[in-house]
Every structure is written in structure tokens, then in C-alpha cells.
DSSP file (Angstrom, degrees, kcal/mol; ACC not computed):
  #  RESIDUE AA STRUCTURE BP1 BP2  ACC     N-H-->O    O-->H-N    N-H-->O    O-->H-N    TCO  KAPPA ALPHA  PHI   PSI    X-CA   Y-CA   Z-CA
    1    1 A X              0   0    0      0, 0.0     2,-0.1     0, 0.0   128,-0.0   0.000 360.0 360.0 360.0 138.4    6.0  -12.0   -7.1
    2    2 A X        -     0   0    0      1,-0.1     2,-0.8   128,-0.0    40,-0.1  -0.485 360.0-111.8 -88.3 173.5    4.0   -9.2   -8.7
    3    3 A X        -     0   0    0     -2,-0.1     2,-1.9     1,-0.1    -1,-0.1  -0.841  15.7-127.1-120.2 141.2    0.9   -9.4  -10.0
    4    4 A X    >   +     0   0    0     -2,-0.8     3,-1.2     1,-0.1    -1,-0.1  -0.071  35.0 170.5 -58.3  53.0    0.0   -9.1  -13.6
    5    5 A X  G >>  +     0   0    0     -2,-1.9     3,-0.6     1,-0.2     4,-0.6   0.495  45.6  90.5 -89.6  46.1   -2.5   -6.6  -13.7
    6    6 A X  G 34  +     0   0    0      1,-0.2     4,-0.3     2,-0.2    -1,-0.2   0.446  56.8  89.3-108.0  28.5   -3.1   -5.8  -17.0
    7    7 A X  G <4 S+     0   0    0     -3,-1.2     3,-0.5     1,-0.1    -1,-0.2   0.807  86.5  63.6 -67.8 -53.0   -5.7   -8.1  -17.6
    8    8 A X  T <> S+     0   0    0     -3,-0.6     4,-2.1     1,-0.2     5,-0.2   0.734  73.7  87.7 -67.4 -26.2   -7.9   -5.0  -16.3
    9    9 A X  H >X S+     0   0    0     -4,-0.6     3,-2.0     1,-0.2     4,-1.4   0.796  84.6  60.3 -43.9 -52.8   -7.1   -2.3  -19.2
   10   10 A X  H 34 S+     0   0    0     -3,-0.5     3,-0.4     1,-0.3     4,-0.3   0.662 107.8  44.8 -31.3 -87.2   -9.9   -3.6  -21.2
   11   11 A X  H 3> S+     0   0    0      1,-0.2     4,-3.4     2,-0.2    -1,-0.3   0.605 105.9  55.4  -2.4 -58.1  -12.1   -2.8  -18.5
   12   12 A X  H <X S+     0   0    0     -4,-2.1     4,-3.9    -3,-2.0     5,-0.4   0.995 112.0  46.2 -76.4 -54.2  -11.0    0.5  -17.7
   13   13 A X  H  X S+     0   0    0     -4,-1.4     4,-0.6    -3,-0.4    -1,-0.2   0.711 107.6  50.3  54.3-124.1  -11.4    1.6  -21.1
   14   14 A X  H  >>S+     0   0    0     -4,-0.3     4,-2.9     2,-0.2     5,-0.9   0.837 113.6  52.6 -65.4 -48.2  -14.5    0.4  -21.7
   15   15 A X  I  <>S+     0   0    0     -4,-3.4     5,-3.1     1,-0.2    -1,-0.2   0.836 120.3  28.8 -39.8 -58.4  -15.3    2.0  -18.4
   16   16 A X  I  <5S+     0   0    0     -4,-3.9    -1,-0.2    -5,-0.2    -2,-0.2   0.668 118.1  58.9 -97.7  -0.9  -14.1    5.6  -19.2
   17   17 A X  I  <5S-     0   0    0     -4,-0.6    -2,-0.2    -5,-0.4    -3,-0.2   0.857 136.6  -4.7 -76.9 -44.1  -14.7    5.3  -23.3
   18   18 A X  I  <5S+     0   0    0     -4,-2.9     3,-0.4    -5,-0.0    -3,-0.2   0.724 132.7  53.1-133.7 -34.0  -18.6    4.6  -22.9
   19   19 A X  I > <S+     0   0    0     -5,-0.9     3,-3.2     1,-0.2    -3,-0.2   0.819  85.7  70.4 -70.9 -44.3  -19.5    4.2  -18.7
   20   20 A X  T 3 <S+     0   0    0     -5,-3.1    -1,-0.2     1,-0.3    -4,-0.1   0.446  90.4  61.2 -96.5   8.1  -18.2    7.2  -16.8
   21   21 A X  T >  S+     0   0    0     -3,-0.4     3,-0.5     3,-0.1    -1,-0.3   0.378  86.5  87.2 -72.0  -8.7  -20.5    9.5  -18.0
   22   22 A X  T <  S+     0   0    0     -3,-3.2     3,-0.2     1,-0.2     4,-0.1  -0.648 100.2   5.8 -84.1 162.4  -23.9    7.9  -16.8
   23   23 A X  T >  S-     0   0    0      1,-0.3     3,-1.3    -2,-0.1    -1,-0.2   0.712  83.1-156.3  96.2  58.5  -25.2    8.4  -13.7
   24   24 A X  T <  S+     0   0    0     -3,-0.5    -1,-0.3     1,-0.2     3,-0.1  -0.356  81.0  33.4 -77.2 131.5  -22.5   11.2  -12.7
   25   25 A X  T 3  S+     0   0    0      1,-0.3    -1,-0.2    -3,-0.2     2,-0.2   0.274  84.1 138.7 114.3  -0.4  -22.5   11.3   -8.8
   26   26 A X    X>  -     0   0    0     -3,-1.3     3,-2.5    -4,-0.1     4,-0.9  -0.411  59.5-128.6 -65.3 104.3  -23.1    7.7   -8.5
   27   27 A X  T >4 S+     0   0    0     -2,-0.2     3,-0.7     1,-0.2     4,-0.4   0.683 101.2  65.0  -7.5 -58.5  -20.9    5.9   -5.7
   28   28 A X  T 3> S+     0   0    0      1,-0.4     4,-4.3     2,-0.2    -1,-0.2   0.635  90.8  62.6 -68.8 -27.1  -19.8    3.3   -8.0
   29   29 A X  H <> S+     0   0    0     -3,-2.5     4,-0.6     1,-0.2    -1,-0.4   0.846 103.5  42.0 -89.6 -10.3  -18.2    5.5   -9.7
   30   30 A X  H <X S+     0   0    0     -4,-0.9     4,-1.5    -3,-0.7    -2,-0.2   0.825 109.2  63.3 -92.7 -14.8  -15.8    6.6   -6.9
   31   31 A X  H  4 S+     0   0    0     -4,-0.4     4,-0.4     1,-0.2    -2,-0.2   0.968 107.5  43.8 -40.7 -53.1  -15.4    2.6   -6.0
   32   32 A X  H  X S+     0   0    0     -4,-4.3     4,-0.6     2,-0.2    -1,-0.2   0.615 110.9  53.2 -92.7   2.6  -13.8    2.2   -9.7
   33   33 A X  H >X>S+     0   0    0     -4,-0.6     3,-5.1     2,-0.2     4,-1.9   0.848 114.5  44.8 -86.8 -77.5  -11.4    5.6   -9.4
   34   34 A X  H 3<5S+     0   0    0     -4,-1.5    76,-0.4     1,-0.3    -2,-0.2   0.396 111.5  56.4 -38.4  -8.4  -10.1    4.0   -6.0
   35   35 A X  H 3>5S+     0   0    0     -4,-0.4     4,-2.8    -2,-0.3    -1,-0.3   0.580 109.2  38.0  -2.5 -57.5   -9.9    1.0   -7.8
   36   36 A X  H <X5S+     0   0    0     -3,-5.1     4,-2.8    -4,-0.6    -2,-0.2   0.704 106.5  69.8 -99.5 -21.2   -7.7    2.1  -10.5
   37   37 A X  H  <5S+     0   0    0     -4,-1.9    -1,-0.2     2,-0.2    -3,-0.2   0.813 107.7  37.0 -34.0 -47.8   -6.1    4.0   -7.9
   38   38 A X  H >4<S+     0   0    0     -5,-0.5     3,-2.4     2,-0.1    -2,-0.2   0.943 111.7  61.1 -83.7 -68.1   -4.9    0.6   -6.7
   39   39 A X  H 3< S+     0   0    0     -4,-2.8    -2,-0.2     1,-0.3    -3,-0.1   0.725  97.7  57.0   4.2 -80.6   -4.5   -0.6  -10.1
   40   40 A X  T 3< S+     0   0    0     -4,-2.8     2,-1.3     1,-0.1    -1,-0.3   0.154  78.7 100.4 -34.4 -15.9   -2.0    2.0  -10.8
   41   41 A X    <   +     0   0    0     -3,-2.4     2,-0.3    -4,-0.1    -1,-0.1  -0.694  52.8 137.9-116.5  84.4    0.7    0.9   -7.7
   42   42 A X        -     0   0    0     -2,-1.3    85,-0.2     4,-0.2    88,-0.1  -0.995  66.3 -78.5-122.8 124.6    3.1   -0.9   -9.7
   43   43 A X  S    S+     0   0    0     -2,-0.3    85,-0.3     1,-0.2    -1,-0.1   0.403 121.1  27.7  -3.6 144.1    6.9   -1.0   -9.8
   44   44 A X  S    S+     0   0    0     83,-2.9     2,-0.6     1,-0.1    -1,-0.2   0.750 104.9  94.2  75.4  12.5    8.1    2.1  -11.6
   45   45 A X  E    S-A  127   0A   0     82,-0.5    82,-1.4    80,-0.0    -1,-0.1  -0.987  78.4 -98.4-159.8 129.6    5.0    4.4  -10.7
   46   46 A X  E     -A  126   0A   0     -2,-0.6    80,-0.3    80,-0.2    -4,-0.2  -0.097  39.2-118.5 -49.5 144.1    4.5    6.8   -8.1
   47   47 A X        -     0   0    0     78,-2.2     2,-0.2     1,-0.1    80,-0.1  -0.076  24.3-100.1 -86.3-152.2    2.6    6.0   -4.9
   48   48 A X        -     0   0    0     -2,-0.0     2,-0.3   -11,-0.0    -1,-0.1  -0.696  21.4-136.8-130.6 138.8   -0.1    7.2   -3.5
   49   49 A X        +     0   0    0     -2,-0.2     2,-0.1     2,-0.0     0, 0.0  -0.988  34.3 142.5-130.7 134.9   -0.7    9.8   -0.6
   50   50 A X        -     0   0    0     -2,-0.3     2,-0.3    55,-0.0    54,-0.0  -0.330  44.2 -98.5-139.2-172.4   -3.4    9.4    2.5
   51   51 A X        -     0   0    0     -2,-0.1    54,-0.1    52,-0.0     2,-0.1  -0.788  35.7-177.5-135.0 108.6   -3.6   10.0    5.7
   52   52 A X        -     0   0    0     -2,-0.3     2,-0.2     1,-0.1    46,-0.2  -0.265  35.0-107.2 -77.7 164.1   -3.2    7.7    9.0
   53   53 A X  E     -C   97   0B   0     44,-4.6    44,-1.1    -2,-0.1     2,-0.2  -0.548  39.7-136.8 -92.5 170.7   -3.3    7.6   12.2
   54   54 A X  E     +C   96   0B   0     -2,-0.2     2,-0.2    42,-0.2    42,-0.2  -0.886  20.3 178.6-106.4 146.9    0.4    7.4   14.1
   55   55 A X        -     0   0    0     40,-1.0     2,-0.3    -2,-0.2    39,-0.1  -0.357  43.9 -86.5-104.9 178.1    1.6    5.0   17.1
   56   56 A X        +     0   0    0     -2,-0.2    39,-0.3    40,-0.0     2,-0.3  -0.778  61.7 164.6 -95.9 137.7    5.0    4.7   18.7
   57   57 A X        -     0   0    0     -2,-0.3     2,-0.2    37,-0.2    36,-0.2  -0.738  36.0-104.8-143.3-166.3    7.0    2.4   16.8
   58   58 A X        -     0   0    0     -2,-0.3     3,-0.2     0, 0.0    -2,-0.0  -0.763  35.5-117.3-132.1  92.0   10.8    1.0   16.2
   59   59 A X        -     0   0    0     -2,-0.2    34,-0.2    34,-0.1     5,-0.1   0.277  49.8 -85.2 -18.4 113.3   12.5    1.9   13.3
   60   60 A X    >>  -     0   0    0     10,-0.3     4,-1.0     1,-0.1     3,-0.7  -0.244  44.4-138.0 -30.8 107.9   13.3   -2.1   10.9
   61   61 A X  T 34 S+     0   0    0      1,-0.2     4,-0.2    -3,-0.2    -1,-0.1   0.682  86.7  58.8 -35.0 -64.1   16.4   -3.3   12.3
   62   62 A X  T 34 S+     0   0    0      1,-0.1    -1,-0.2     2,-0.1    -2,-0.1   0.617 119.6  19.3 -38.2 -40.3   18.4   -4.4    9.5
   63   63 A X  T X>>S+     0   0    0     -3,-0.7     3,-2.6     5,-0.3     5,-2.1   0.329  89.6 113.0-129.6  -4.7   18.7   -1.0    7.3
   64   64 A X  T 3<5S+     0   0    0     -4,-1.0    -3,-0.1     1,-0.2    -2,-0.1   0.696  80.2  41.0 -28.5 -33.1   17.9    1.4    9.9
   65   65 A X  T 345S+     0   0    0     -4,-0.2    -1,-0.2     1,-0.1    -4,-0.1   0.202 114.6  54.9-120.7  -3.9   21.1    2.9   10.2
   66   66 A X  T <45S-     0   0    0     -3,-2.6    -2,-0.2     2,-0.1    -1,-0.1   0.481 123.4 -94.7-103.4 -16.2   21.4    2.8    6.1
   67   67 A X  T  <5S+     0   0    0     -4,-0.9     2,-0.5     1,-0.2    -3,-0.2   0.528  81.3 130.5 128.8 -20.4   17.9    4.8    5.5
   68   68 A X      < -     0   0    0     -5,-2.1    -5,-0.3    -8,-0.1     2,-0.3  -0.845  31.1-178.7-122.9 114.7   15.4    2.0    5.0
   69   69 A X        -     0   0    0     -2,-0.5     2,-0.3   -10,-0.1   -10,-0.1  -0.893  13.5-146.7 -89.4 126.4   12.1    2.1    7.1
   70   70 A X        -     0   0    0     -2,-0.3   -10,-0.3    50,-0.0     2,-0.3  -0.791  13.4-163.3 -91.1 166.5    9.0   -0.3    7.4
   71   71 A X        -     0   0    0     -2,-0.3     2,-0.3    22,-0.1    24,-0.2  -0.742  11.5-156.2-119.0 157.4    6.0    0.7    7.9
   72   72 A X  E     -d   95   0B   0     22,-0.9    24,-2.8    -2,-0.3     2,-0.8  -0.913   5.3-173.1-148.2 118.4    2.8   -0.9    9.0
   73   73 A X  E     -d   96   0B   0     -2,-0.3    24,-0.2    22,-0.2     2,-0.1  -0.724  21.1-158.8-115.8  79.0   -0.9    0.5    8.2
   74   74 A X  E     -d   97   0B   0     22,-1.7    24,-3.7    -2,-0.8     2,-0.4  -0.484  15.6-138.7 -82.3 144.9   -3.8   -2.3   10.6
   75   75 A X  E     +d   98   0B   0     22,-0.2     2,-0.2    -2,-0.1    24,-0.2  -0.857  49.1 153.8 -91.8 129.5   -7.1   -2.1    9.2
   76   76 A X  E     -d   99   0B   0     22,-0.9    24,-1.6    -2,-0.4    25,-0.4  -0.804  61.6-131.5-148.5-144.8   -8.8   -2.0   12.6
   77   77 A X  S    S+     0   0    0      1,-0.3     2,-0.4    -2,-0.2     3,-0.1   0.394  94.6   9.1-144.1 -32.3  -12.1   -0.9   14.7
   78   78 A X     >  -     0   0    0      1,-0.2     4,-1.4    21,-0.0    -1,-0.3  -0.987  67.0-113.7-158.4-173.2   -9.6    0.6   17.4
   79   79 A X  H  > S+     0   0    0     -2,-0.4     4,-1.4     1,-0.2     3,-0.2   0.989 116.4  55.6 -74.3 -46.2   -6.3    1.6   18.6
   80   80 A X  H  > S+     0   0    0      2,-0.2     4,-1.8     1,-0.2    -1,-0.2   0.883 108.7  53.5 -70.4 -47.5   -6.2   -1.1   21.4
   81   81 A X  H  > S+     0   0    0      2,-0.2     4,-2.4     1,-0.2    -1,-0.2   0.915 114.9  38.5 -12.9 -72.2   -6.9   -3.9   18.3
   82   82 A X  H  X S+     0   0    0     -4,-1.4     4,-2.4    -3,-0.2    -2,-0.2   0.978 115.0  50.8 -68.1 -58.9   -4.0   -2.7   16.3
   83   83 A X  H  X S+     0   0    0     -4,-1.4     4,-0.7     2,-0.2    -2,-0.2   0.649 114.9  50.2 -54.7 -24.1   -1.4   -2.0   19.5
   84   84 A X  H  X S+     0   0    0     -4,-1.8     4,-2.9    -5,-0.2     5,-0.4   0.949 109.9  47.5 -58.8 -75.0   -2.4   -5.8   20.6
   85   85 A X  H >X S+     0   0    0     -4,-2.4     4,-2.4     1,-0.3     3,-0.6   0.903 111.3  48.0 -58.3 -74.9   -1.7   -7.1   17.2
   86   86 A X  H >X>S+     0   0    0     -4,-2.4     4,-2.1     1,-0.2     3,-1.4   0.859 118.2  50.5 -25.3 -66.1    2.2   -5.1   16.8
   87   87 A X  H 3<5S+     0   0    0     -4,-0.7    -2,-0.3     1,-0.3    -1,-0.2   0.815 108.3  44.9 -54.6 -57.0    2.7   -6.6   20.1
   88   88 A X  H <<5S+     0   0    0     -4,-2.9    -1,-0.3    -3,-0.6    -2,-0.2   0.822 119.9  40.3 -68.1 -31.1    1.7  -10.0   19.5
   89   89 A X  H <<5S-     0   0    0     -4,-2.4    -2,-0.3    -3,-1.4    -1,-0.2   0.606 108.6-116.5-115.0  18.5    3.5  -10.4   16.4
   90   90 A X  T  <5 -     0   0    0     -4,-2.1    -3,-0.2    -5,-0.5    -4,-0.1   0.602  38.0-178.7 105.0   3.9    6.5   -8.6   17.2
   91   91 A X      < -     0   0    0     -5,-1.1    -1,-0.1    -6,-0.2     4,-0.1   0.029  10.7-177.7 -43.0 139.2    6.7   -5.4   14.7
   92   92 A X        +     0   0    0      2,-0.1     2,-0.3   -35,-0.0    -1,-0.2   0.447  66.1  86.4-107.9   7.3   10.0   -3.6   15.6
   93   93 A X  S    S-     0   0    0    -36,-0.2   -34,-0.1   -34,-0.2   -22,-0.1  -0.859 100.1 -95.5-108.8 140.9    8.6   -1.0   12.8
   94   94 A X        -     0   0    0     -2,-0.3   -22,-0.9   -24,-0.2     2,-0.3   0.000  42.3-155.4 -48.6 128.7    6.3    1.9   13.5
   95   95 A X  E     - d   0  72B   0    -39,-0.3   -40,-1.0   -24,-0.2   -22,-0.2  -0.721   9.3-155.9-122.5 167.9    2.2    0.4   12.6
   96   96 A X  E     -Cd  54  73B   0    -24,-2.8   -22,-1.7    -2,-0.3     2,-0.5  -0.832  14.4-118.4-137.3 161.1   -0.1    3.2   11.7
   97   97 A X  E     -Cd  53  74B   0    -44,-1.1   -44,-4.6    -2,-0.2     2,-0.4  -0.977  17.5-169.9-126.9 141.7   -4.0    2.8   12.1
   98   98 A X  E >   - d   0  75B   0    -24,-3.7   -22,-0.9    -2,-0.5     3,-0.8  -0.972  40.5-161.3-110.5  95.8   -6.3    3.1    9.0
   99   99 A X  E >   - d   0  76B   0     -2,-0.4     3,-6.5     1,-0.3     4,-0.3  -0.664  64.6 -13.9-110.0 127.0   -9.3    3.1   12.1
  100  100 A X  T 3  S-     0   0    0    -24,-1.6    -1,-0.3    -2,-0.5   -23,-0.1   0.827 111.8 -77.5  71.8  22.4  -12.6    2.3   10.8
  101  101 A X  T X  S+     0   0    0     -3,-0.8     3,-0.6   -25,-0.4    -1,-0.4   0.788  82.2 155.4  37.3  22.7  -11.7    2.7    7.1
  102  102 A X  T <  S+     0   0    0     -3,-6.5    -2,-0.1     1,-0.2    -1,-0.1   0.923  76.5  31.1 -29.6 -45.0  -11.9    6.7    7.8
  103  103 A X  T 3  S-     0   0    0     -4,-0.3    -1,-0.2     1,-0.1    -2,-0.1   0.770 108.0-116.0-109.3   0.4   -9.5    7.5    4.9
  104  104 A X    <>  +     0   0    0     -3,-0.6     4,-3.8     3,-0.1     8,-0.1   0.699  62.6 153.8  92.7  24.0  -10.3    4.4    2.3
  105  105 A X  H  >  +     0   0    0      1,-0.2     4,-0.9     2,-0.2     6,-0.2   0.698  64.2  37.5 -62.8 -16.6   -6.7    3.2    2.8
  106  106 A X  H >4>S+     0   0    0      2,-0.2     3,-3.0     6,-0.1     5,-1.1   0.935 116.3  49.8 -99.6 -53.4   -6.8    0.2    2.3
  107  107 A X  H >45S+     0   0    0      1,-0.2     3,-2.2     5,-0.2     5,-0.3   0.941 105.6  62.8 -43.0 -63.6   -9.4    0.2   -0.7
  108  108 A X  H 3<5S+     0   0    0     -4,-3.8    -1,-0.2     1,-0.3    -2,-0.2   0.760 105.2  47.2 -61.9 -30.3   -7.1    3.0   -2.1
  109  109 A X  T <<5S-     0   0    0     -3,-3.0    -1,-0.3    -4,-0.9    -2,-0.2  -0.001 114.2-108.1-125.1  55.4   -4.0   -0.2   -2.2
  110  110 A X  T < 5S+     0   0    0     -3,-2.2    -3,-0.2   -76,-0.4    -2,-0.1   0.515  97.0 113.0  60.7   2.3   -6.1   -2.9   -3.9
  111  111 A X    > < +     0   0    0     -5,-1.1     3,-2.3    -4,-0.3     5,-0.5   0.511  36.8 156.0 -76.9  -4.9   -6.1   -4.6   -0.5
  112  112 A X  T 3  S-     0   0    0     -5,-0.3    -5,-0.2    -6,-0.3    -1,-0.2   0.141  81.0 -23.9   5.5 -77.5  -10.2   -4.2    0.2
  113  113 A X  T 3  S+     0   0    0     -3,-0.1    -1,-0.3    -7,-0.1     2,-0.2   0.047 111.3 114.1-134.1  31.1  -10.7   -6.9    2.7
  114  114 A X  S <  S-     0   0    0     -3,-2.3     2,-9.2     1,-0.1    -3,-0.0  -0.514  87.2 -91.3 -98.7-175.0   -8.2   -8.9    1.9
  115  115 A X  S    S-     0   0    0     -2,-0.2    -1,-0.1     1,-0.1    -3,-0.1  -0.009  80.7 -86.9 -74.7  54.3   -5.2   -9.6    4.4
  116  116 A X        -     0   0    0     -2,-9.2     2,-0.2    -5,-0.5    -3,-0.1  -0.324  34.6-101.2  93.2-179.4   -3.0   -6.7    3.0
  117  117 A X        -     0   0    0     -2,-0.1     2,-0.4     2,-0.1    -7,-0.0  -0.879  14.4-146.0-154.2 144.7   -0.6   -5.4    0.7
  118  118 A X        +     0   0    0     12,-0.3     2,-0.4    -2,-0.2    11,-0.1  -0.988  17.0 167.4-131.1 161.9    3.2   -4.5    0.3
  119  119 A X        -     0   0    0     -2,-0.4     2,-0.5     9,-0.1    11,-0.2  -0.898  22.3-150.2-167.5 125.6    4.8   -1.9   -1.6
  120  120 A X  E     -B  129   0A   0      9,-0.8     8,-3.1    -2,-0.4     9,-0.8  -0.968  24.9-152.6-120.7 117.4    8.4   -1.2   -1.1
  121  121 A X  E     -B  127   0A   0     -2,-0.5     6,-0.2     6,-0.3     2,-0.2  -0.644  14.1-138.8-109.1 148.1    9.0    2.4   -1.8
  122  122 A X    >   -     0   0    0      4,-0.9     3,-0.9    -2,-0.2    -1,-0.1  -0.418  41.7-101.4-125.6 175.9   12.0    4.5   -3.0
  123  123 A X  T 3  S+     0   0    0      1,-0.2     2,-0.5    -2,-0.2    -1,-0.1   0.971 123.5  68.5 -57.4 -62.3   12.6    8.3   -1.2
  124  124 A X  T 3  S-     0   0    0      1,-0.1    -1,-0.2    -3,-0.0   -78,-0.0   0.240 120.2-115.6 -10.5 -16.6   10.9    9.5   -4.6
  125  125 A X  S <  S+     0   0    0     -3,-0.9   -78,-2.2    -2,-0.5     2,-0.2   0.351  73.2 140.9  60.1   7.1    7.8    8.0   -3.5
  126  126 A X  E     -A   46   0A   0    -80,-0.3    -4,-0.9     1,-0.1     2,-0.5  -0.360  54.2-113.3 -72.5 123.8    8.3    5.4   -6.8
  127  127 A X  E     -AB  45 121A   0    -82,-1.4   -83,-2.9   -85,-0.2   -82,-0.5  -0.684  28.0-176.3 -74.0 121.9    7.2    1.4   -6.2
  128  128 A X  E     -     0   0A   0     -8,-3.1     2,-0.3    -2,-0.5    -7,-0.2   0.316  59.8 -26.9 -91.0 -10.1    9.9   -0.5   -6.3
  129  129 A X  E     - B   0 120A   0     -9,-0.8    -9,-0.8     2,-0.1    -1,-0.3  -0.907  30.3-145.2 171.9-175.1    8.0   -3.6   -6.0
  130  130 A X        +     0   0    0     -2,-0.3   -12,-0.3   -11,-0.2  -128,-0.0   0.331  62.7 123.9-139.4 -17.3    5.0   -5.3   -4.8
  131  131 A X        -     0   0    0      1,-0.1    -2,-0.1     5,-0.1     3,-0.1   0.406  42.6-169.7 -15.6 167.1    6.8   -8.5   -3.9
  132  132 A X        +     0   0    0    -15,-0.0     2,-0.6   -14,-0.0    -1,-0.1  -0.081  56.5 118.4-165.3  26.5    6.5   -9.9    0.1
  133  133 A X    >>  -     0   0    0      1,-0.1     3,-3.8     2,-0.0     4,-0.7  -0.905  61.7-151.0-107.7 109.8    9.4  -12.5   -0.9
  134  134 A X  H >> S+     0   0    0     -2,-0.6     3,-1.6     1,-0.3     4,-1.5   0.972  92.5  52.8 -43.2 -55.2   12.4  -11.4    1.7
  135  135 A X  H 34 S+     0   0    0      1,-0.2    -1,-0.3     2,-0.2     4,-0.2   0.748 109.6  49.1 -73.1   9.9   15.1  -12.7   -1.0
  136  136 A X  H <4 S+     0   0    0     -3,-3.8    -1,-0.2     1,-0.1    -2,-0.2   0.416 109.7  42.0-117.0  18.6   13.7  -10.9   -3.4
  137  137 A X  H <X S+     0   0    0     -3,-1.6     4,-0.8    -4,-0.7    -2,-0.2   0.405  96.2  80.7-124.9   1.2   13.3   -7.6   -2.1
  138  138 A X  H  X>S+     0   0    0     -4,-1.5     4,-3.0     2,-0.2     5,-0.6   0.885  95.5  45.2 -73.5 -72.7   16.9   -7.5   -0.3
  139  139 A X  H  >5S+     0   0    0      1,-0.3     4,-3.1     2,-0.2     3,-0.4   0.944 111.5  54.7 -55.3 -42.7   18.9   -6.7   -3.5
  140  140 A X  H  >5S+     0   0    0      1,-0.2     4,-0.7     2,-0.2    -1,-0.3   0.826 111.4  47.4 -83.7 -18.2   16.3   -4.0   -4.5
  141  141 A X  H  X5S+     0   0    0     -4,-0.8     4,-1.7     2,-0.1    -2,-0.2   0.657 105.5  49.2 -25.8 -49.8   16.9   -2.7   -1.3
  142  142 A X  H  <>S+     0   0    0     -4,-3.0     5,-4.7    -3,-0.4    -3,-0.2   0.675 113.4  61.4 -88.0 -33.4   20.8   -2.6   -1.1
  143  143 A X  H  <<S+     0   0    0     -4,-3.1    -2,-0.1    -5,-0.6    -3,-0.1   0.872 102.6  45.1 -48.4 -44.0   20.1   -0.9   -4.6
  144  144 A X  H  <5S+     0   0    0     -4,-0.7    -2,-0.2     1,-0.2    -3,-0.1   0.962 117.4  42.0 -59.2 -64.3   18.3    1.8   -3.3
  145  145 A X  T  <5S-     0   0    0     -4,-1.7    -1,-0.2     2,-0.1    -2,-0.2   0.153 110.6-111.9 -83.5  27.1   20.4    2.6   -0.7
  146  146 A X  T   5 +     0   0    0      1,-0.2     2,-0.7     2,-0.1    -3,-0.2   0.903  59.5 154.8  76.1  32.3   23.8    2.2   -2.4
  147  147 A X      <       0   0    0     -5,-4.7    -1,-0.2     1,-0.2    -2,-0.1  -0.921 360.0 360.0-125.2 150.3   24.8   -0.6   -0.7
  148  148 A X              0   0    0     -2,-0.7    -1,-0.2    -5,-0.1    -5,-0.1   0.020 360.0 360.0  37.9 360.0   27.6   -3.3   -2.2
């Protein structure tokens, strides 16, 4: 299911109408751009581009051979962490290492420290959802790639 976030415009705003001129250079104020950075990754709306580290992986099983790739980005402290962890739960899709929060990936997709994010992505780079429910991301799948 996605999540409703427009509870925040207020906020953001308020933020750039009267806030985001004080202090200019201020941390906080690159917290709340990555923030709205995250905000922003909603169905219909372009992602986002970073940079990760790469592993050896296996291309998603099901739609491989139609076009459709997962991906996996572990939050971790080192490569052995993250290559245990594919391993243990079985990825057959290529995991990527956000090591040490070097590039602020994870802050950058509203996941901070919680246990992740999904975002099913079109060639376009366009969100196509935010969903993690298998039957409901199947059909916007078979859409994408033209199939039935």
C-alpha cells in the first residue's frame, strides 16, 4: 500500500516560505532537502540518482527474460555483512552496498533507519509504486512490460 504523504506539505512550506533562509549552511538544512528528496518518490514522479557499491548478483527469475530486474541496496558496515545477508536469505537479484552510509542512500529514500524501502521503477526512471504487496505489483509489472 502507499503511503499518504501529504500530510507533510504544510510543513514544507512553512519550511521554505519563512525557515530556509536562517542560518544558511546549517546541517539541518540539508537533513530537510534529503528529506523532501524522499518525500518526492511517489508513483508518477521520477526517481532519484546515487551512487553504490556493486556485487555479483542474479538477475529476478520471473521477468528476467521479459526486461524486469530487482535490485537490492544493504545498508551495511561491510561487504562481508551484506554478501552474508543475500546469501542467507536467498536474493537471486543483484544487492548493491550503500557501505557506511557514504552516499546518504538510504536517507535520500525516506528509509533512515528504518528496515527499507521499495520502489518499482519504469525504464523512464518513473515510480511506479511504493507497494511491497507481490499481488499488487504483478499487474503493474506485466503493464510495463507489455505483457497480456
Amino acid at each position: 500500500m502507499n503511503f499518504d504523504k501529504s500530510q507533510f506539505v504544510p510543513y514544507l512550506t512553512l519550511y521554505h516560505d519563512k525557515l530556509a533562509s536562517y542560518h544558511p549552511g546549517h546541517p539541518i538544512h540539508d537533513q530537510i532537502a534529503s528529506a523532501e528528496t524522499a518525500y518526492r518518490l511517489q508513483p508518477g514522479k521520477p526517481y532519484i540518482d546515487y551512487t553504490v557499491r556493486n556485487t555479483d548478483g542474479h538477475v529476478y527469475e520471473k521477468y528476467k527474460d521479459k526486461g524486469f530486474t530487482v535490485i537490492a541496496i544493504a545498508r551495511e558496515r561491510n561487504r562481508q555483512a551484506m554478501e552474508n545477508a543475500a546469501k542467507k536469505d536467498g536474493y537471486p537479484w543483484p544487492s548493491l552496498l550503500e557501505l557506511n552510509d557514504e552516499n546518504g542512500v538510504w536517507r535520500k529514500n525516506g528509509a533512515g533507519n528504518a528496515g527499507g524501502a521499495m520502489y518499482l521503477i519504469d525504464r523512464d526512471g518513473t515510480i511506479l509504486s511504493t507497494s511491497t504487496d507481490a499481488e499488487e505489483l504483478e499487474p503493474i509489472i506485466k503493464k510495463a512490460l507489455n505483457i497480456e
